[in-house]
RODO-2510 file (C-alpha; in nm, 4 decimals, decimal comma):
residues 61
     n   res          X          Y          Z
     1     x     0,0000     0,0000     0,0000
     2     x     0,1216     0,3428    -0,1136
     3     x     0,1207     0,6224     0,1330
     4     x    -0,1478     0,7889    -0,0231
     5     x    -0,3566     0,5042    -0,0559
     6     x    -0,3085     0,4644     0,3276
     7     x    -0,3845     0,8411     0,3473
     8     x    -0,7378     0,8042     0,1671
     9     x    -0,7716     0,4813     0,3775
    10     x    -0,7579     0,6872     0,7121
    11     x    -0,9552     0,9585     0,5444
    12     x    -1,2448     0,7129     0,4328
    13     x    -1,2428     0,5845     0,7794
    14     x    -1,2681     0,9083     0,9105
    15     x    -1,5490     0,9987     0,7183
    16     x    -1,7588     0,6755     0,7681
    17     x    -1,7171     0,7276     1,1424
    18     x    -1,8276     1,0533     1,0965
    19     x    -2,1470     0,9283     0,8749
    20     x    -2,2434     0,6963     1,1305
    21     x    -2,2201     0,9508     1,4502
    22     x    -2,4701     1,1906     1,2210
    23     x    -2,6878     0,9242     1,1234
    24     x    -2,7088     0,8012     1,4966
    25     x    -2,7676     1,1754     1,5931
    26     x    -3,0249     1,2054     1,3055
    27     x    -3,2111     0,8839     1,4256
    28     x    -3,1833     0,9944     1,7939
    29     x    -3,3439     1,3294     1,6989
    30     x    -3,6339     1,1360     1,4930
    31     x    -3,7186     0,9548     1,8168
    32     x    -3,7424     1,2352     1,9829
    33     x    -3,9677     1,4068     1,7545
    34     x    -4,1803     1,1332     1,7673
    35     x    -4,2052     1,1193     2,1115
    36     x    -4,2491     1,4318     2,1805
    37     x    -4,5699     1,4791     1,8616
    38     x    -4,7502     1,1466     1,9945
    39     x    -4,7447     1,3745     2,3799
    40     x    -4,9009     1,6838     2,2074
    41     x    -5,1752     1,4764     2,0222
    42     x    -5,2700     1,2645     2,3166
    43     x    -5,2996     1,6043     2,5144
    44     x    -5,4930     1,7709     2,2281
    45     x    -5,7496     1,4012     2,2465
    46     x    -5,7632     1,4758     2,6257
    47     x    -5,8314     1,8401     2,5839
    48     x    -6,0937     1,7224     2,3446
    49     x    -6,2275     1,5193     2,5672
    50     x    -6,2782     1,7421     2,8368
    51     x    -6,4244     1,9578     2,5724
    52     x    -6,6652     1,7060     2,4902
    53     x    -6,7716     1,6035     2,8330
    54     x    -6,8487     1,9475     2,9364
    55     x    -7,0888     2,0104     2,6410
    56     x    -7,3061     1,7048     2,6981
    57     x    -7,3060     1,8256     3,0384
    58     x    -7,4231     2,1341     2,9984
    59     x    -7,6966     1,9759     2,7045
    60     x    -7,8079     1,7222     2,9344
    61     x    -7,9289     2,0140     3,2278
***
């Protein structure tokens, strides 16, 4: 192996570790996203709910 074919090596290396940190990162972040859009809509159903229960309240008076 030449020296800049070990060069190129390291630097592929480099940027495949690199690559996979991101991707990690980007997957992490996803989750998160997720996680944190499935909390909002279950509040919004409960909110909706509560919405709901007070008007068939009120039309059953």
């Amino acid at each position: 192996m030449r020296g800049g074919d070990k060069v190129e090596s390291e630097v592929e290396k480099y940027l495949n570790n690199i690559k996979s940190v991101l991707d990690q990162k980007k997957k992490e972040s996803y989750l998160q996203l997720q996680k944190k859009f499935d909390e909002l809509i279950q509040n919004k159903e409960k909110q909706l709910e509560e919405v709901k229960r007070k008007a068939l309240k009120e039309v059953s008076k």
